[in-house]
Structure formats: structure tokens, C-alpha cells
C-alpha positions as CSV (number, residue, x, y, z in Angstrom):
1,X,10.3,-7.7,19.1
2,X,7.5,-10.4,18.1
3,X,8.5,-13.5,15.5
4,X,5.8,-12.1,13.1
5,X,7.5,-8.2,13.0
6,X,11.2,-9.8,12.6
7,X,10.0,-12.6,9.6
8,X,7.6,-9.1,8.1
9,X,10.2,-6.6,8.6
10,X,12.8,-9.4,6.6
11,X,10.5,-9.8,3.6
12,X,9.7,-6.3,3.4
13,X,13.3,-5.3,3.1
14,X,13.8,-7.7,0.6
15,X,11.8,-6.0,-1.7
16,X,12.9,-2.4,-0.8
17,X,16.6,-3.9,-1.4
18,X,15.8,-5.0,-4.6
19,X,13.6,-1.8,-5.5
20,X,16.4,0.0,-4.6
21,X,19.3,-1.8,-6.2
22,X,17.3,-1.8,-9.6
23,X,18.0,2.0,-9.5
24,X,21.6,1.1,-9.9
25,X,22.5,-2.6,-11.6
26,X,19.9,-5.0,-13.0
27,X,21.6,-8.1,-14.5
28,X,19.8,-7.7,-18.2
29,X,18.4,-4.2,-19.5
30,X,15.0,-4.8,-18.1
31,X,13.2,-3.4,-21.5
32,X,15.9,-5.4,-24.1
33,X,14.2,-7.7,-26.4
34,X,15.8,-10.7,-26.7
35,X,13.5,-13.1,-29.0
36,X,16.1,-16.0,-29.5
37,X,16.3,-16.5,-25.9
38,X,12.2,-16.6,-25.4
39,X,10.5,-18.6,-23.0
40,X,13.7,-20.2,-21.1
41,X,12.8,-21.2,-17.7
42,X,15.1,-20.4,-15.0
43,X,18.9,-21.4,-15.2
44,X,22.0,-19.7,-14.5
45,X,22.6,-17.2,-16.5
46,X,18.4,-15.9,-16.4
47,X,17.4,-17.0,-12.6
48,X,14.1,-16.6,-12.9
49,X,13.5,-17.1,-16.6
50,X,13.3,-15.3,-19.5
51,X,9.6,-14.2,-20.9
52,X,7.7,-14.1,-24.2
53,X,10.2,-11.3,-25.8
54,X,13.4,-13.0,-24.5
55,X,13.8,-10.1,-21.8
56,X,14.9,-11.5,-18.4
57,X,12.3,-12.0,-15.8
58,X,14.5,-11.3,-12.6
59,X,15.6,-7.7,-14.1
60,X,11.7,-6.8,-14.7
61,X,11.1,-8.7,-11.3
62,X,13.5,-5.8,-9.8
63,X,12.2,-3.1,-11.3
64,X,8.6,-4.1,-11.2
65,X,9.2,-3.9,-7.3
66,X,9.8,-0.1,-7.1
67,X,6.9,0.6,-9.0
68,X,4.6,-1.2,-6.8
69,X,6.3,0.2,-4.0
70,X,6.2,3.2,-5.0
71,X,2.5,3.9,-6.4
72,X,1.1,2.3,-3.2
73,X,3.6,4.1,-0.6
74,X,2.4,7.2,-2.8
75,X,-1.3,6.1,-2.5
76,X,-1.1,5.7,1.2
77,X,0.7,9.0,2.3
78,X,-2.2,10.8,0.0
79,X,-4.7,8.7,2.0
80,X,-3.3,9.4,5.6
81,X,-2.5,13.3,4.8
82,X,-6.2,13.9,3.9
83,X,-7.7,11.2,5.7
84,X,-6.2,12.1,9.3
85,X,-7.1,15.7,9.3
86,X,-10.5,15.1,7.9
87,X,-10.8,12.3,11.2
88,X,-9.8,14.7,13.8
89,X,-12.3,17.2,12.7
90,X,-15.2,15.3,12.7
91,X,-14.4,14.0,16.2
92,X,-13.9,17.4,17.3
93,X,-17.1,17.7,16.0
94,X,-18.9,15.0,17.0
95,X,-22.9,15.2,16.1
96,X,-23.0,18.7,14.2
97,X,-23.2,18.8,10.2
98,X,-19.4,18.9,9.8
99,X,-19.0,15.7,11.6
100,X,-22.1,14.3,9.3
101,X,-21.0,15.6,6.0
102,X,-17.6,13.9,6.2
103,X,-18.7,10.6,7.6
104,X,-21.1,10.5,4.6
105,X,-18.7,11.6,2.5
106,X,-16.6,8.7,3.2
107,X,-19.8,6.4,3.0
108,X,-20.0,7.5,-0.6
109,X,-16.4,6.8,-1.4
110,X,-16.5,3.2,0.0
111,X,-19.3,2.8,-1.8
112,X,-16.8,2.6,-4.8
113,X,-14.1,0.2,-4.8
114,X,-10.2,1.6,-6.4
115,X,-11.2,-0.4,-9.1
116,X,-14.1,1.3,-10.2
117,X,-13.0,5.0,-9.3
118,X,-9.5,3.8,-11.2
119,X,-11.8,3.2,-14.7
120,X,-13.2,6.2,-13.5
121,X,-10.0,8.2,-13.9
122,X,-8.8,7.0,-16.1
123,X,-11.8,7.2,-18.8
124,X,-11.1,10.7,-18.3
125,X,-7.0,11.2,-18.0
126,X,-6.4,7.8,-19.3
127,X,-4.6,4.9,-18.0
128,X,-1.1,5.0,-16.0
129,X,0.6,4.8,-13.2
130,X,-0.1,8.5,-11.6
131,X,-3.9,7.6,-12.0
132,X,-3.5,4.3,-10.6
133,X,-1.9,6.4,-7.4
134,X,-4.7,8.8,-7.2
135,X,-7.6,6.0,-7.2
136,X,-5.9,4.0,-4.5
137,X,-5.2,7.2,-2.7
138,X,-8.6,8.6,-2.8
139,X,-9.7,4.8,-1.5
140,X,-7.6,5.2,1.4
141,X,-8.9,8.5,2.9
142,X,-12.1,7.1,4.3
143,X,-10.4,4.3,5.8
144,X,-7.7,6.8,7.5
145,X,-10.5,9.5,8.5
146,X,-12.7,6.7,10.1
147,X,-10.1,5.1,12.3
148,X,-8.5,8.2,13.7
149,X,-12.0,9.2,14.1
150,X,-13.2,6.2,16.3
151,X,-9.3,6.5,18.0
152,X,-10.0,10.5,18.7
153,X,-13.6,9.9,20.1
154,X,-12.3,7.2,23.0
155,X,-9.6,9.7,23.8
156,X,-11.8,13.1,24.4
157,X,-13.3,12.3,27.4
158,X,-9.9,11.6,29.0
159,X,-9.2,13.1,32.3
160,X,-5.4,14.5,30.2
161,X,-7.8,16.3,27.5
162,X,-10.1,17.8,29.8
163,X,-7.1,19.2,31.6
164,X,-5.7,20.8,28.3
165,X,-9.4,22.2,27.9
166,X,-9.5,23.8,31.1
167,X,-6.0,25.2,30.1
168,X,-7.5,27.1,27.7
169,X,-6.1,25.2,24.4
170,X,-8.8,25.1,21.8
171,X,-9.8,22.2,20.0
172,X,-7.5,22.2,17.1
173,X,-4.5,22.8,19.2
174,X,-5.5,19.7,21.4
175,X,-6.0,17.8,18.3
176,X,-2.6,18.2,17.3
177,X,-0.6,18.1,20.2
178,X,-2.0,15.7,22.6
179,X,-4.7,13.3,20.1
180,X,-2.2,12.7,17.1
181,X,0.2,11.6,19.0
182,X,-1.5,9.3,21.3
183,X,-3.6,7.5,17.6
184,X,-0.2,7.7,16.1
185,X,0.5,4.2,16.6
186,X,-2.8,2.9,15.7
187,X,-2.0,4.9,12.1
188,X,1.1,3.2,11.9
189,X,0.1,0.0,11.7
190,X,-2.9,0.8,9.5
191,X,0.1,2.1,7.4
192,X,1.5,-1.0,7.0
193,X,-1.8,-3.0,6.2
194,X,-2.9,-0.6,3.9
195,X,0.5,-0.5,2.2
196,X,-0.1,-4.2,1.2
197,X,-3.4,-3.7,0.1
198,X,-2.0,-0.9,-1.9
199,X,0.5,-3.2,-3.7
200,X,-2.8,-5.8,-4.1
201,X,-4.7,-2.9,-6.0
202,X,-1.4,-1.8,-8.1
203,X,-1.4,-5.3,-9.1
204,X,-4.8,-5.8,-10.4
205,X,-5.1,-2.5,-12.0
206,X,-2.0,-3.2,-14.2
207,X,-3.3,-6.6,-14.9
208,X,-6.7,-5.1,-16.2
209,X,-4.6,-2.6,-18.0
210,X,-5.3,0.8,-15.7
211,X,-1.7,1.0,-14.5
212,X,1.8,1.4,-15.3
213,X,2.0,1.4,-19.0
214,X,4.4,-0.7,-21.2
215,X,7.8,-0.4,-21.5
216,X,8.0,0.0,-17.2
217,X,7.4,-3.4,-15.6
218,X,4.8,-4.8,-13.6
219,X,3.9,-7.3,-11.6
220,X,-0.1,-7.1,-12.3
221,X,0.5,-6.7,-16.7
222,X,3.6,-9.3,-16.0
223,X,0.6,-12.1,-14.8
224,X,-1.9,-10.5,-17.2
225,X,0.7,-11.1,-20.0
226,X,1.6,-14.7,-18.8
227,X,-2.3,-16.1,-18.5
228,X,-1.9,-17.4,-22.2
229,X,1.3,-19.1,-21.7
230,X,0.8,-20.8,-18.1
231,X,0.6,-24.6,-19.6
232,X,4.0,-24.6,-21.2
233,X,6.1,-21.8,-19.3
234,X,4.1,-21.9,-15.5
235,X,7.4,-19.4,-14.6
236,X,5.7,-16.7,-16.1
237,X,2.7,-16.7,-13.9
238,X,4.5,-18.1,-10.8
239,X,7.4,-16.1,-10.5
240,X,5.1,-12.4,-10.6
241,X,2.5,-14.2,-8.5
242,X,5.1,-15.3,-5.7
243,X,6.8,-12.0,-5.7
244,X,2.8,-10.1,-5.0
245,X,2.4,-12.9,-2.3
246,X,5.9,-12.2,-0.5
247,X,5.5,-8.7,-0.1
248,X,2.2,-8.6,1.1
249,X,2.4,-11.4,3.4
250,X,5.6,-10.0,4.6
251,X,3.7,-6.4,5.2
252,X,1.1,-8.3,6.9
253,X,3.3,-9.7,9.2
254,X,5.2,-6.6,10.2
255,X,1.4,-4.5,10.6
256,X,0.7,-7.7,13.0
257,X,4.2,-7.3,14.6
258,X,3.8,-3.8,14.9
259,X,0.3,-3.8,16.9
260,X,1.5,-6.5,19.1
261,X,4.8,-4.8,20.1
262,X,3.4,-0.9,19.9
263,X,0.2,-1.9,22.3
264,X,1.0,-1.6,25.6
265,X,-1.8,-3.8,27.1
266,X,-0.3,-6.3,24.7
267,X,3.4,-5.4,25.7
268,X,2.0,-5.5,29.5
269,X,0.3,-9.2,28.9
270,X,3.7,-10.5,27.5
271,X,5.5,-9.8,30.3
């Protein structure tokens, strides 16, 4: 294993540990107001502070994590189960109007960020966290469909495919048995990159006000709510902001840890 997968897969399992553990135990009630004890900065009993309503910063620090985790793990599973598909069909198809229609498809979906198609959404079904999940998600299909696209094309014209076309396998049935699992890894560590880019896009649609609605915690609304304060309690802003940086550059470094040690050319130069 690479230094960058081992230090990625570490900070990434910090924050799934606390996700998961806020299920269970949080040291405060996440949502208890607490007005008396406003504004403390860290100290032993609240480690990470306490914020404008006395509630404790580390409990909605805990808490916030599993939502983040969850609408971008959410968002990325809708992008890669449409997304894939939708690639290996227009490489089986490669030049005809199916191929074109979906490739322009997904010109016309880049052509709108997750934050737009999020105010999209939600002017319609108003804001929240299920929303938030389906404008990140639709952002990811493109991305998805286009790389297992281009990783499907270079594989056709193998000597292993044109054997399992002179077999007599049709082109779905090669799609699925012999390309999928050959892009697979390639996917994987799109994944991962596109998970942290997820959490980036949960972030800034709660801090605009598109995601997770008050009382659940988050660490986008938990920055938005602390840009008024940062002059005489900076933990607000610091302590949200370091947990967004921690998890992405830890998913950053796994995705980087992950090409390196699922490459075999890579694998190959190493040794």
C-alpha cells in the first residue's frame, strides 16, 4: 500500500467512526439549547466549543458527519448506477444517434453546475437534504457515463473482446461480463474523488440554505451560521471548516492511493 492510501484511508475512517458512533452516544444532545453556556470556546467539558445557542459543537460536529456522508455516498451511488450503464451503451454504440444523444445529454447537464440544478429542485420541492442528494446525483451521471465511456472505447478493439465476439456473445453480454469488470477500477477511484466533491457540494448547499434543514446538523449551515461571529468566537468557523478539509483531503488521498496501488503499470514501475 502507498503512504497517501494508508494517511486517506486513516482520515476517512475517522469520520465514518464518528458518523457511526453519533448513532449511538454523542456527549451533549446535539439539538439541546443551552443559552447560559453560549459561545464557550473549547475546554474540557465542550472540546470543541459550544455555539451561539449553548449546544455543544463536537456533538453537532458528530452528527453533522453522517449527514454529509450520507447525502454524498447517496449522491454518488445514484450517479454511478445511471451513469455506468448509460457509458457502456454509448460505447457499444459508438457514432450512431444513441451514442450522440447521450453524450449530448450529458453536455447539457454539465452545463449546469449542482448548485444551480439544486435551486432548481428545490424552487420546486423545496429545500432539504433528499433534494440536495438528487442535484449532486444527477451532477454525477455525466461524469460517470463519460469515463466508463472513454475506459469501454480503449478496451473494444482488444484481441479478448474480439474473441468473445466471435463466440457469439452479443454486445450487452460483453459489456457486462468482460468491460465492467476490466473499468471497474478506474470507477473506483472516481468513487472516491467524487465522494469528496460530494461532501464539498453538501457543504455549500447547506450553507446557501438548499440542504439539510434545522434542527439536523451541518457542516455547510454550521459555517453559514458562524460568518457573523468569526471576530470574537473564530471556533465557530474553524472547527466546521477543518472537519470539511479533513475529510476531503483524506478522500483525496485514498482516490490517489487507490490509482497508484490498483494500476498495474504503476504497481509494475514500483517494483
Amino acid at each position: 500500500m502507498t503512504r497517501n492510501l494508508i494517511i486517506g484511508a486513516a482520515l476517512s475512517s475517522l469520520v465514518v467512526l464518528a458518523a457511526v458512533m453519533s448513532f449511538v452516544w454523542t456527549p451533549f444532545d446535539y439539538a439541546a439549547l443551552n443559552i447560559p453556556d453560549k459561545l464557550q470556546p473549547p475546554n474540557p467539558t465542550h472540546w470543541f466549543g459550544t455555539d451561539h445557542f449553548g449546544r455543544d459543537m463536537f456533538s453537532m460536529i458528530m452528527v453533522g458527519s453522517r449527514t454529509s456522508i450520507a447525502v454524498a455516498l447517496v449522491a454518488v451511488g445514484i450517479g454511478m448506477a445511471a451513469g455506468v450503464p448509460l457509458g457502456l451503451t454509448a460505447a457499444t454504440r459508438k457514432g450512431s444517434w444513441l451514442d450522440e444523444l447521450i453524450m449530448r445529454g450529458n453536455d447539457l447537464v454539465f452545463a449546469f453546475p449542482s448548485l444551480v440544478i439544486a435551486i432548481l429542485i428545490t424552487a420546486v420541492f423545496g429545500a432539504g437534504a433528499i433534494n440536495a442528494i438528487i442535484a449532486i446525483g444527477i451532477f454525477n451521471i455525466p461524469v460517470f457515463a463519460r469515463i466508463t465511456r472513454g475506459a469501454a472505447l480503449s478496451l473494444w478493439e482488444r484481441e479478448f473482446i474480439l474473441a468473445a465476439r466471435v463466440s457469439g456473445k452479443g454486445a450487452a453480454r460483453i459489456s457486462v461480463e468482460h468491460i465492467l469488470p476490466n473499468v471497474a477500477n478506474l470507477l473506483i477511484v472516481q468513487g472516491t474523488i467524487q465522494f469528496s466533491l460530494g461532501i464539498l457540494a453538501e457543504a455549500g448547499l447547506s450553507y446557501v440554505g438548499l440542504g439539510a434543514q434545522p434542527p439536523t446538523p451541518s457542516w455547510g449551515r454550521m459555517l453559514a451560521d458562524a460568518q457573523t461571529m468569526v471576530s470574537f468566537a473564530p471556533h465557530l468557523a474553524l472547527i466546521p471548516g477543518s472537519a470539511i478539509i479533513v475529510t476531503v483531503l483524506g478522500l483525496n488521498l485514498m482516490g490517489d492511493g487507490l490509482r497508484d496501488w490498483l494500476d498495474p503499470r504503476l504497481r509494475v514501475a514500483r517494483s
